[in-house]
PyMOL Python script that loads the backbone (N, CA, C, O; Angstrom):
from pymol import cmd

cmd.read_pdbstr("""\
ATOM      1  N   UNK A   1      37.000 -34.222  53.842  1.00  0.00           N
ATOM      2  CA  UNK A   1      36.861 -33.724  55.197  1.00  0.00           C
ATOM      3  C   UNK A   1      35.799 -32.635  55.218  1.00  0.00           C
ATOM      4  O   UNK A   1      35.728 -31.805  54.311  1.00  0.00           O
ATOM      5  N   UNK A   2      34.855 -32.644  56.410  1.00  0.00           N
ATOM      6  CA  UNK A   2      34.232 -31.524  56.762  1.00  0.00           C
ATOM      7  C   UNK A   2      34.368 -31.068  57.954  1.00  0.00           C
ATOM      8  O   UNK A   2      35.023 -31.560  58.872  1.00  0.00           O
ATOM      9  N   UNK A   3      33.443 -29.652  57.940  1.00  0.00           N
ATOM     10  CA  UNK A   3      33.235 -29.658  59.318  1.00  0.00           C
ATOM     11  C   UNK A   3      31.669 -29.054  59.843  1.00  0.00           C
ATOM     12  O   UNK A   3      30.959 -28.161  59.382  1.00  0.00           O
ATOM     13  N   UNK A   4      31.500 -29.969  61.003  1.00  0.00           N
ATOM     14  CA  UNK A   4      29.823 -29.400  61.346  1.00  0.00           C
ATOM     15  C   UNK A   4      30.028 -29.088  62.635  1.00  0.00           C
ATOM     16  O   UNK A   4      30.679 -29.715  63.471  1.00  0.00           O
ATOM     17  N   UNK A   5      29.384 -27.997  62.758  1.00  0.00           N
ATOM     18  CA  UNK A   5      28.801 -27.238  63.933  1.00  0.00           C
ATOM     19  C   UNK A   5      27.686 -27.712  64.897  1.00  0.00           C
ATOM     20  O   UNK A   5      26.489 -27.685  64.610  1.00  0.00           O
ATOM     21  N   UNK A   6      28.151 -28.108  65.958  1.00  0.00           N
ATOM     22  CA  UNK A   6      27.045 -28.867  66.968  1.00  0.00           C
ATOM     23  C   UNK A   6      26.873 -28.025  67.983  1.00  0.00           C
ATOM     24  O   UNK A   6      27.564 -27.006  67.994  1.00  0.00           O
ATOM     25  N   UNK A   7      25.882 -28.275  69.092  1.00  0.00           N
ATOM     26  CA  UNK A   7      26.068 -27.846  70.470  1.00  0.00           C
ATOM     27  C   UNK A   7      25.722 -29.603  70.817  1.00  0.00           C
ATOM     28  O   UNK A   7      25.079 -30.429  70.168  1.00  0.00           O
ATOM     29  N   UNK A   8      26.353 -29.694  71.931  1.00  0.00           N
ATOM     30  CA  UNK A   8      26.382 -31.278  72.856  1.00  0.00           C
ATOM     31  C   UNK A   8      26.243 -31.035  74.369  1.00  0.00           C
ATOM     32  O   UNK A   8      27.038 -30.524  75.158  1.00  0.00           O
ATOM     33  N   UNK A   9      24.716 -31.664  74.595  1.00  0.00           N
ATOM     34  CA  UNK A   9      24.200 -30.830  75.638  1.00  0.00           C
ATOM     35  C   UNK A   9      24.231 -32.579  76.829  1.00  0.00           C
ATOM     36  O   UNK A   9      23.879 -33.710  76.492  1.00  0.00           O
ATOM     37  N   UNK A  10      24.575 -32.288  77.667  1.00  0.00           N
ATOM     38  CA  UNK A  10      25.218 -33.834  78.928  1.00  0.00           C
ATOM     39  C   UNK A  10      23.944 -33.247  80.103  1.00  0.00           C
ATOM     40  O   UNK A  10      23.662 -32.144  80.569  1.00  0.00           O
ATOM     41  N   UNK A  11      23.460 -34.489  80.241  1.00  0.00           N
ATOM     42  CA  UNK A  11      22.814 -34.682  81.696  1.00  0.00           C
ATOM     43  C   UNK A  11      23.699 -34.955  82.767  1.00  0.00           C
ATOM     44  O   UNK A  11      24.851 -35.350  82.585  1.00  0.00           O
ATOM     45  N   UNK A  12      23.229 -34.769  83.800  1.00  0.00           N
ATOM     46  CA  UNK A  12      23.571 -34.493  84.856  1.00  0.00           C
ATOM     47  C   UNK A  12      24.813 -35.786  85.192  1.00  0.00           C
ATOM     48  O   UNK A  12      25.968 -35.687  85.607  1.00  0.00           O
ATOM     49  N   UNK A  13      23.758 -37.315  84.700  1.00  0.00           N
ATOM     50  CA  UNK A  13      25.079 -38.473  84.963  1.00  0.00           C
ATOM     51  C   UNK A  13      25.884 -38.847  83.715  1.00  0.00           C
ATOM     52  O   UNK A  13      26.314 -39.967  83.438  1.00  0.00           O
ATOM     53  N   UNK A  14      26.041 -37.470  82.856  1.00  0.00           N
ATOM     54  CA  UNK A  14      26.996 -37.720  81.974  1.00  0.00           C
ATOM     55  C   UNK A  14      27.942 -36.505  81.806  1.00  0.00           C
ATOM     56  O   UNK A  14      28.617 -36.265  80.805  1.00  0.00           O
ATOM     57  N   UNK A  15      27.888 -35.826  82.872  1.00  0.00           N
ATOM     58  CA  UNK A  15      28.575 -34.901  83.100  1.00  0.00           C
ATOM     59  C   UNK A  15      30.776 -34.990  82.908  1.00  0.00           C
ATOM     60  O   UNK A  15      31.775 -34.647  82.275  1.00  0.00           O
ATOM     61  N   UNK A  16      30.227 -35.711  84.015  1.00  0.00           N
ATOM     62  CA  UNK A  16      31.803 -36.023  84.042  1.00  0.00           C
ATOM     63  C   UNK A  16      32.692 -37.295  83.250  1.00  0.00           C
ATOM     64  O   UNK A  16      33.838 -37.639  83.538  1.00  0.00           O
ATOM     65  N   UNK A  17      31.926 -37.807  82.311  1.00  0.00           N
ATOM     66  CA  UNK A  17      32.252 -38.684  80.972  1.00  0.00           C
ATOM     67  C   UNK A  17      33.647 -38.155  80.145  1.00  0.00           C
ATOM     68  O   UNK A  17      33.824 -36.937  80.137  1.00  0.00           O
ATOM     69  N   UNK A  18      34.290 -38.710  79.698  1.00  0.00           N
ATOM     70  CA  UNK A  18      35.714 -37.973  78.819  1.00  0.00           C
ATOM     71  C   UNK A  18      34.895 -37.938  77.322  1.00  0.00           C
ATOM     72  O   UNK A  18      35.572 -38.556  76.500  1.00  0.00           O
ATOM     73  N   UNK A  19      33.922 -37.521  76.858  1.00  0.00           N
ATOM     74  CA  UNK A  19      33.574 -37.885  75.227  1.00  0.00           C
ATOM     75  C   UNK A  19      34.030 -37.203  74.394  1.00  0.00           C
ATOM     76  O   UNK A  19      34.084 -37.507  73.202  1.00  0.00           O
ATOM     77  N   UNK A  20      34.559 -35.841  75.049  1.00  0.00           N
ATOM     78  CA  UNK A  20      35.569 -35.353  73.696  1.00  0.00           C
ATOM     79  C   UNK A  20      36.629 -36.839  73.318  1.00  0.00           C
ATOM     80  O   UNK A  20      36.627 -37.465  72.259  1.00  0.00           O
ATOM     81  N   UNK A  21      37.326 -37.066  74.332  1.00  0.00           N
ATOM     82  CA  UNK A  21      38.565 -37.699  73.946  1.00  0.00           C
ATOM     83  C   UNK A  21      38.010 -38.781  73.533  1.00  0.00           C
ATOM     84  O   UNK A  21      38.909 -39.409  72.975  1.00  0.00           O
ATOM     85  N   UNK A  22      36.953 -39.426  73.477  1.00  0.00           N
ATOM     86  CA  UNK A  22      36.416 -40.799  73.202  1.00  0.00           C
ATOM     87  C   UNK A  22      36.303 -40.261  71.437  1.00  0.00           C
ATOM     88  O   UNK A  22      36.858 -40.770  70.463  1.00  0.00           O
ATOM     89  N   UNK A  23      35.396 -39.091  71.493  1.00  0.00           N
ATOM     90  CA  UNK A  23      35.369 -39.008  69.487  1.00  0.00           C
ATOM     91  C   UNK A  23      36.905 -39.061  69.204  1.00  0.00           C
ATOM     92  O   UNK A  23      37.201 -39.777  68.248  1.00  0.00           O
ATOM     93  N   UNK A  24      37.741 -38.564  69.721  1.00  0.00           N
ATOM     94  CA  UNK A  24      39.365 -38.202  68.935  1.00  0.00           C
ATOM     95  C   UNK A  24      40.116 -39.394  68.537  1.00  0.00           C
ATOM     96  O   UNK A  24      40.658 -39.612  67.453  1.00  0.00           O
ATOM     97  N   UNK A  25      40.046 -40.363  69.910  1.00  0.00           N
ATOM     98  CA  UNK A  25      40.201 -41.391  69.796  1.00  0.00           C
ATOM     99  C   UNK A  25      39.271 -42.597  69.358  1.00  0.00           C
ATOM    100  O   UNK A  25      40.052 -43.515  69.109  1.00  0.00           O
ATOM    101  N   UNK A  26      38.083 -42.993  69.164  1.00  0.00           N
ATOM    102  CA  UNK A  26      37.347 -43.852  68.839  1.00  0.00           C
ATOM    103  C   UNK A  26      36.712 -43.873  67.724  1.00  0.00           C
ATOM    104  O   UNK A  26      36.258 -44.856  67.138  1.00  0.00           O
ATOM    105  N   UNK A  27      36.663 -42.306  67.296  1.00  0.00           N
ATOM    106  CA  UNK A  27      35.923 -42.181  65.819  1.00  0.00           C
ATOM    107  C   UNK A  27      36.079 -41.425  65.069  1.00  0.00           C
ATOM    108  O   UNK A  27      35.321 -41.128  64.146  1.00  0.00           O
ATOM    109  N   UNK A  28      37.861 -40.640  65.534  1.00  0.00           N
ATOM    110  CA  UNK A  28      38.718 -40.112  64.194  1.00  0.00           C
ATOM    111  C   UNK A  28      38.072 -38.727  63.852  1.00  0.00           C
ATOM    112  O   UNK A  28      38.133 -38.179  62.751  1.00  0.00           O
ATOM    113  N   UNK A  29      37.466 -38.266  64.931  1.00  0.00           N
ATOM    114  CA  UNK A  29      36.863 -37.018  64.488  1.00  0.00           C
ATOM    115  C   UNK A  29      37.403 -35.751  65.478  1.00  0.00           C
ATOM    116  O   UNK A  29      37.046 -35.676  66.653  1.00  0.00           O
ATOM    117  N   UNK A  30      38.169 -34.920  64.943  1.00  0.00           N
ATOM    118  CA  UNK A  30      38.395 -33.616  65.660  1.00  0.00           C
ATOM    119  C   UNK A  30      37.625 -32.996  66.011  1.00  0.00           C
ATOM    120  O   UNK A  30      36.722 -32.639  65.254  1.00  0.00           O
ATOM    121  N   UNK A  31      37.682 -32.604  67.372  1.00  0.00           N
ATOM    122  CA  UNK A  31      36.577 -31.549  67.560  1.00  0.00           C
ATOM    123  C   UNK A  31      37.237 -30.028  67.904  1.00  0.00           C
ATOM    124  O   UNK A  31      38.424 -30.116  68.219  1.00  0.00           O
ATOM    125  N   UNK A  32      36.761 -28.816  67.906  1.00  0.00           N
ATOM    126  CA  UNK A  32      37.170 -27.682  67.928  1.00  0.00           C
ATOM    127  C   UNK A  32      36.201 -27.194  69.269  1.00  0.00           C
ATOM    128  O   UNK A  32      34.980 -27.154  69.112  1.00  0.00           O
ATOM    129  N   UNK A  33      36.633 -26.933  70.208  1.00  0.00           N
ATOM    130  CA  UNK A  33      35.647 -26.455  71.341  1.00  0.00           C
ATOM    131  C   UNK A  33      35.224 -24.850  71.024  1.00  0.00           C
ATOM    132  O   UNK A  33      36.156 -24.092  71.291  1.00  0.00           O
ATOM    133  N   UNK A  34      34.541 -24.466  70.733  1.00  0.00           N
ATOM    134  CA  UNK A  34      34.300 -22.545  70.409  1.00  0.00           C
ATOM    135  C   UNK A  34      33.541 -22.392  71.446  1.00  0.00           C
ATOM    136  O   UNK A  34      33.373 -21.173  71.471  1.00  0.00           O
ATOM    137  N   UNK A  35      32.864 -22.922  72.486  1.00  0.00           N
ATOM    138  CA  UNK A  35      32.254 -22.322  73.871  1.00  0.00           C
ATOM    139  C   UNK A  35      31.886 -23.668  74.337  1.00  0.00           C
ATOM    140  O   UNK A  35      31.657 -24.686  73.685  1.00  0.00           O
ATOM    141  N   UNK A  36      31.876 -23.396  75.968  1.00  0.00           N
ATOM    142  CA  UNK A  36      30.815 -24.626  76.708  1.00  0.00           C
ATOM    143  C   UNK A  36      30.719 -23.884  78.506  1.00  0.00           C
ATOM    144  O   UNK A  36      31.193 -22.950  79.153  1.00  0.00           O
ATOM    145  N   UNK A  37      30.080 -24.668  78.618  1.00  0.00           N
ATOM    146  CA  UNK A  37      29.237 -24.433  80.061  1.00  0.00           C
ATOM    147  C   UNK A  37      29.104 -25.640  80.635  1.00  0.00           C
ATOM    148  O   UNK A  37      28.299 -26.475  80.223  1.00  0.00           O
ATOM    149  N   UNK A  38      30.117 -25.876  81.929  1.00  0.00           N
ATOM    150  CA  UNK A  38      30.082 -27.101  82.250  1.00  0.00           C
ATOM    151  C   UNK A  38      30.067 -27.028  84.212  1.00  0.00           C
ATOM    152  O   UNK A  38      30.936 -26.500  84.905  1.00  0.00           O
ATOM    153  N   UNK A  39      28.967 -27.641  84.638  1.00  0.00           N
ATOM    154  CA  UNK A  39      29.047 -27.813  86.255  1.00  0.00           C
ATOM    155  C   UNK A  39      28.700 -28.770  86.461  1.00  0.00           C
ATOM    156  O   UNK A  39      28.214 -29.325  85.476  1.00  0.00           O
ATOM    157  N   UNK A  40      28.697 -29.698  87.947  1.00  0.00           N
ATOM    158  CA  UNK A  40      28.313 -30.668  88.101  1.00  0.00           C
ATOM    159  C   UNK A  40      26.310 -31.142  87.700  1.00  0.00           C
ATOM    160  O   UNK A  40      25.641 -32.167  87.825  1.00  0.00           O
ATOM    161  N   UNK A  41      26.147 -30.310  87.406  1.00  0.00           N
ATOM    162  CA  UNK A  41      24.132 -30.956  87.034  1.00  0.00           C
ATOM    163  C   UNK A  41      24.047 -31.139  85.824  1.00  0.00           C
ATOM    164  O   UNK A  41      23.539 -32.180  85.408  1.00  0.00           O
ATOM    165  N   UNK A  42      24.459 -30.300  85.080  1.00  0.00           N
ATOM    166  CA  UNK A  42      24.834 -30.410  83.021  1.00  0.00           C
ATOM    167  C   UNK A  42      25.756 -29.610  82.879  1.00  0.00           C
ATOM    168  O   UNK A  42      26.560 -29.084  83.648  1.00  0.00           O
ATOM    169  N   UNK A  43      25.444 -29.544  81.174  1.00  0.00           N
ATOM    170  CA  UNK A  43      26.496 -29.266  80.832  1.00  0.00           C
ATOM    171  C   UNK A  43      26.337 -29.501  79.288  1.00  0.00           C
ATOM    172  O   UNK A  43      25.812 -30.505  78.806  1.00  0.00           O
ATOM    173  N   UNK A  44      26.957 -28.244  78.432  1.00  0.00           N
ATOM    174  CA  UNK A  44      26.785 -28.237  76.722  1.00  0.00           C
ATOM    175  C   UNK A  44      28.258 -27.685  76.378  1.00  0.00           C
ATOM    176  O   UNK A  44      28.914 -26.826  76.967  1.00  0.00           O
ATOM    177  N   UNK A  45      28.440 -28.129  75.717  1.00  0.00           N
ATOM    178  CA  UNK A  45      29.730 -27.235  74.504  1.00  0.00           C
ATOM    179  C   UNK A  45      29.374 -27.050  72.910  1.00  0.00           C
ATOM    180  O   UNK A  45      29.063 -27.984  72.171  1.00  0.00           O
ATOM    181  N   UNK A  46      29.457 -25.935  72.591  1.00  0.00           N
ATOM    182  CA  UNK A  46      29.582 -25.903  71.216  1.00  0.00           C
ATOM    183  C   UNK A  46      30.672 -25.989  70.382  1.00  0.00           C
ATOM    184  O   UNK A  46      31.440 -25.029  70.443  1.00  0.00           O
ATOM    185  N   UNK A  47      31.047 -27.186  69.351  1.00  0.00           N
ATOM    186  CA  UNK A  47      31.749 -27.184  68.473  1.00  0.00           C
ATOM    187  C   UNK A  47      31.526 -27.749  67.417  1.00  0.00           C
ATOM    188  O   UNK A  47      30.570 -28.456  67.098  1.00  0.00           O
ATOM    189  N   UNK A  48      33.064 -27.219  66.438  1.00  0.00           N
ATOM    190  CA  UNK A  48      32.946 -28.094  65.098  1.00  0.00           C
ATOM    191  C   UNK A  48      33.861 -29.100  65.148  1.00  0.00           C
ATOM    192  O   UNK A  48      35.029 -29.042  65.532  1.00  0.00           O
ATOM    193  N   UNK A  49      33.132 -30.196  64.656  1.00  0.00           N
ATOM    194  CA  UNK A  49      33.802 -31.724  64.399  1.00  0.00           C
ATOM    195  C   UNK A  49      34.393 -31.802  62.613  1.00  0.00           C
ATOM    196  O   UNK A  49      33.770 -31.733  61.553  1.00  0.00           O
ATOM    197  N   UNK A  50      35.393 -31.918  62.825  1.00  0.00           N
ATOM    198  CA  UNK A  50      36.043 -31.881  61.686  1.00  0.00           C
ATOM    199  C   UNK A  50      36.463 -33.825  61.317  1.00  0.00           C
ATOM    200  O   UNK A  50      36.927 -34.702  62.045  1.00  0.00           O
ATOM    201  N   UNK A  51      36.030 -33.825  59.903  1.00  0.00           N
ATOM    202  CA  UNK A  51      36.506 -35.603  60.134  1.00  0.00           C
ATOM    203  C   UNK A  51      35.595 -36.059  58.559  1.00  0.00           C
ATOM    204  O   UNK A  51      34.877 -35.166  58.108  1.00  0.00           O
ATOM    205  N   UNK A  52      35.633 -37.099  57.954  1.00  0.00           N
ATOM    206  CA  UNK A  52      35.495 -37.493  56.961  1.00  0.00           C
ATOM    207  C   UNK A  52      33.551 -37.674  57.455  1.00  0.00           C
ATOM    208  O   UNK A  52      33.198 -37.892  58.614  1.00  0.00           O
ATOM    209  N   UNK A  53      32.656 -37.532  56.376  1.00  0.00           N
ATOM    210  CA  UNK A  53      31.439 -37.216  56.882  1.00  0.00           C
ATOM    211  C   UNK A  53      30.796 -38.395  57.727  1.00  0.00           C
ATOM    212  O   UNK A  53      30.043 -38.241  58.689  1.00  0.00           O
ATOM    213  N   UNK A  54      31.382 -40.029  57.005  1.00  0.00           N
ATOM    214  CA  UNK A  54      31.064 -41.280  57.469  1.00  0.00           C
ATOM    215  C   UNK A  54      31.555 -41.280  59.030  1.00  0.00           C
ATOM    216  O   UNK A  54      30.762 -41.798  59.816  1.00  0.00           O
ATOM    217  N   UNK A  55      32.761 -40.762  59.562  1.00  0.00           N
ATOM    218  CA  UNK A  55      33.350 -40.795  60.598  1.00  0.00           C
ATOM    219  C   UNK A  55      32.156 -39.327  61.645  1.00  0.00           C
ATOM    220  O   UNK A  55      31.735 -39.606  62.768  1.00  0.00           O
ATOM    221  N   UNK A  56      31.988 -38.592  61.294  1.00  0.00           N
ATOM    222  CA  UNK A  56      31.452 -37.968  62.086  1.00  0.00           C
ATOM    223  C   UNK A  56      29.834 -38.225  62.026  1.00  0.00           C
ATOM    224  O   UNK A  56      29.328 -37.858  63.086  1.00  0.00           O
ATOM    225  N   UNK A  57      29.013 -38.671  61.235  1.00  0.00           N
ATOM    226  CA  UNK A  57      28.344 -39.243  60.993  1.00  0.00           C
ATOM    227  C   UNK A  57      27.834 -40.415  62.080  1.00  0.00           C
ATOM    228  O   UNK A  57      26.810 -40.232  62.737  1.00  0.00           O
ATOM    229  N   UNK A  58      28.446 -41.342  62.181  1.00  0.00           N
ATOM    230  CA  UNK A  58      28.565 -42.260  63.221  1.00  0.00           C
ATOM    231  C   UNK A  58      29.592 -41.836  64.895  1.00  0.00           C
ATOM    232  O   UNK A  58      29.455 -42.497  65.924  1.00  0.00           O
ATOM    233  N   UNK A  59      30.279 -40.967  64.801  1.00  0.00           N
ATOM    234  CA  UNK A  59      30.630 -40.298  66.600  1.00  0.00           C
ATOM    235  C   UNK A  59      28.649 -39.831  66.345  1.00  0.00           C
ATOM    236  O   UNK A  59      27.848 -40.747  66.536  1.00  0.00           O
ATOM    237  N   UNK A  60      28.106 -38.434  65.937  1.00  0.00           N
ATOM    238  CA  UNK A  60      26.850 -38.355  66.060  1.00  0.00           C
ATOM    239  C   UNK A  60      26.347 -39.065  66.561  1.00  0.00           C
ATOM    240  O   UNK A  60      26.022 -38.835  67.726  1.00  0.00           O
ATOM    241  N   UNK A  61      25.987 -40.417  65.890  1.00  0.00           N
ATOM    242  CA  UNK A  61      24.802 -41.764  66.499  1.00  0.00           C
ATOM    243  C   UNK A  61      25.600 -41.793  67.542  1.00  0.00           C
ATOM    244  O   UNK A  61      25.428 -41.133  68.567  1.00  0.00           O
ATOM    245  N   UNK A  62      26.502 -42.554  67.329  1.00  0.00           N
ATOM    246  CA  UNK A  62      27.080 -42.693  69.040  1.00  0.00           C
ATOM    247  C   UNK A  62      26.699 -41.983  70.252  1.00  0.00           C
ATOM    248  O   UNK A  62      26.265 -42.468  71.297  1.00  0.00           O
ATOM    249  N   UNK A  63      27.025 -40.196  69.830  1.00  0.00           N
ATOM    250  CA  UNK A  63      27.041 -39.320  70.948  1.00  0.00           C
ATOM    251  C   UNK A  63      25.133 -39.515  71.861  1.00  0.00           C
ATOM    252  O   UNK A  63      24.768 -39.446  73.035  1.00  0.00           O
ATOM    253  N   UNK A  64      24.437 -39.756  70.605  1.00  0.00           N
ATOM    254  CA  UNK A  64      23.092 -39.509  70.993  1.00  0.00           C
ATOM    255  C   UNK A  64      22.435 -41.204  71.542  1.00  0.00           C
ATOM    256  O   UNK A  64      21.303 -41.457  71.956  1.00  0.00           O
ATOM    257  N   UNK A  65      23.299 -41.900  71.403  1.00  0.00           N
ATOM    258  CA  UNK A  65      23.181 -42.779  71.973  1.00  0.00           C
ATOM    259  C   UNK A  65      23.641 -43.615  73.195  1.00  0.00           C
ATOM    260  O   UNK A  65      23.282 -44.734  73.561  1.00  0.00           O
ATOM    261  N   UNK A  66      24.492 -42.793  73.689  1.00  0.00           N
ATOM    262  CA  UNK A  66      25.182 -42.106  74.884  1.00  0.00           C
ATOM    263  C   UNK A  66      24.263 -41.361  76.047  1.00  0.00           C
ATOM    264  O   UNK A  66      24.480 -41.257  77.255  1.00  0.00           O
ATOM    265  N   UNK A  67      22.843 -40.742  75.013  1.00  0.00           N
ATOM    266  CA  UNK A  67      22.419 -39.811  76.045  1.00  0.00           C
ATOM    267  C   UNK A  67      22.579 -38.447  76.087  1.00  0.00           C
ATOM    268  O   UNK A  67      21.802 -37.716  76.702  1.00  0.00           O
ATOM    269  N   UNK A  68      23.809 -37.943  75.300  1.00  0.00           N
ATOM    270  CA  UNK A  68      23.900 -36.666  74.772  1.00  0.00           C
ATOM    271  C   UNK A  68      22.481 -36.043  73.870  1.00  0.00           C
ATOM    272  O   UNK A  68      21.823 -36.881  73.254  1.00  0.00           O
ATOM    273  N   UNK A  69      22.210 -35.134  73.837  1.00  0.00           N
ATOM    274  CA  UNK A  69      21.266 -34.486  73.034  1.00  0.00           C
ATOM    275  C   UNK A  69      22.764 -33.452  72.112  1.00  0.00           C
ATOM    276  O   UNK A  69      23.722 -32.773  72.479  1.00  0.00           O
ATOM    277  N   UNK A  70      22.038 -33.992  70.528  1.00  0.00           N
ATOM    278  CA  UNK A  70      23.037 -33.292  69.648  1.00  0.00           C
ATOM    279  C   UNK A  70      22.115 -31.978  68.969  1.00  0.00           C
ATOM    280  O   UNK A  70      20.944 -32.273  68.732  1.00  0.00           O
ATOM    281  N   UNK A  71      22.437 -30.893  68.715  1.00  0.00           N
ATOM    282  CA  UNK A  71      21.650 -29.995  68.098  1.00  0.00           C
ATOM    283  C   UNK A  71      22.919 -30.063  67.022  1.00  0.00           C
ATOM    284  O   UNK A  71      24.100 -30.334  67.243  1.00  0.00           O
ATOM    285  N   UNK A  72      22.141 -29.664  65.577  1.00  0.00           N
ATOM    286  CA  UNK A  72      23.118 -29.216  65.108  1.00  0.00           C
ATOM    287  C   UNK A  72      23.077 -28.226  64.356  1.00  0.00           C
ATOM    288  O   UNK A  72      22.413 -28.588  63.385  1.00  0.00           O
ATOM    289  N   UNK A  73      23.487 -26.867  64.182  1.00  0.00           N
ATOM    290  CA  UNK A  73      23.948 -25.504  64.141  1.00  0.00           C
ATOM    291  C   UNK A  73      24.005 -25.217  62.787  1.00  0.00           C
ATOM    292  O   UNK A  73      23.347 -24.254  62.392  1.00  0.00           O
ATOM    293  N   UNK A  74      24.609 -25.811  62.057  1.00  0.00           N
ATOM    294  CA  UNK A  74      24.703 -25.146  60.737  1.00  0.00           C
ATOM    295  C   UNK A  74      25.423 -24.039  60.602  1.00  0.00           C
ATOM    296  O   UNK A  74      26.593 -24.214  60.942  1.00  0.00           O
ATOM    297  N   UNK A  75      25.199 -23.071  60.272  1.00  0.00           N
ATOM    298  CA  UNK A  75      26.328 -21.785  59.971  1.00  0.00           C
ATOM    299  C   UNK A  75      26.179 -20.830  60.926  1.00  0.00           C
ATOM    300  O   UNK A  75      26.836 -19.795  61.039  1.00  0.00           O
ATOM    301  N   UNK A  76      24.954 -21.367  61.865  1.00  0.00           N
ATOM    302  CA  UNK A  76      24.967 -20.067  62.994  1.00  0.00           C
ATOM    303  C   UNK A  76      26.138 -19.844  63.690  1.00  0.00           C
ATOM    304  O   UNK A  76      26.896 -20.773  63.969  1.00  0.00           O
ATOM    305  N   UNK A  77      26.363 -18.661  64.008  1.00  0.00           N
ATOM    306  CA  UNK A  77      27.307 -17.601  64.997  1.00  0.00           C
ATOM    307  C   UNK A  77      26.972 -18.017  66.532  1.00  0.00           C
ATOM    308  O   UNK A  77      25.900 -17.499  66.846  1.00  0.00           O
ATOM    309  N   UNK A  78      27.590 -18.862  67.705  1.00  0.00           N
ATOM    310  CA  UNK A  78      27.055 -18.816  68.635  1.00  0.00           C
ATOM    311  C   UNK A  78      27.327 -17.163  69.470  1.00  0.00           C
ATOM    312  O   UNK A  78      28.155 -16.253  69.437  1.00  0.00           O
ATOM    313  N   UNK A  79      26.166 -17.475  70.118  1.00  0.00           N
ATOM    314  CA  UNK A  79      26.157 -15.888  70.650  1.00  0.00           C
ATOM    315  C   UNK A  79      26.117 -16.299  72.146  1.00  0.00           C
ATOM    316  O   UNK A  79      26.097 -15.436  73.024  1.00  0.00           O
TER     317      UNK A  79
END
""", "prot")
cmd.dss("prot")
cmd.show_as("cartoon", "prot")
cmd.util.cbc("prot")
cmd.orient("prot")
């Protein structure tokens, strides 16, 4: 198990999408919400996805293939 630090940044017509619950359920990967900013035009959250690396690995492709823009964080402190 690991865990990586993302921010997951939603356009405007992917705003109101369920994709937390789609990784929990579809690709076995926990996510930990530590901040987000969400209104109807966009919208980002930062968290860590906790999950075997193959499993989060592929939610990733998924998410960005979805349309999400994934950054991913590394050990930074969000501020």
């Amino acid at each position: 198990m690991i865990d990586v630090r993302v921010k997951l940044t939603f356009p405007e017509d992917l705003v109101r999408r369920p994709f937390m619950a789609q990784l929990v359920r579809d690709h076995d990967v926990e996510p930990n919400i530590r901040r987000a900013n969400v209104d109807e035009h966009e919208g980002w959250i930062v968290c860590e996805l906790e999950g075997e690396p193959s499993k989060i690995e592929g939610a990733l492709a998924w998410l960005r293939e979805q349309g999400v823009r994934v950054d991913l964080l590394g050990d930074l402190v969000e501020s």
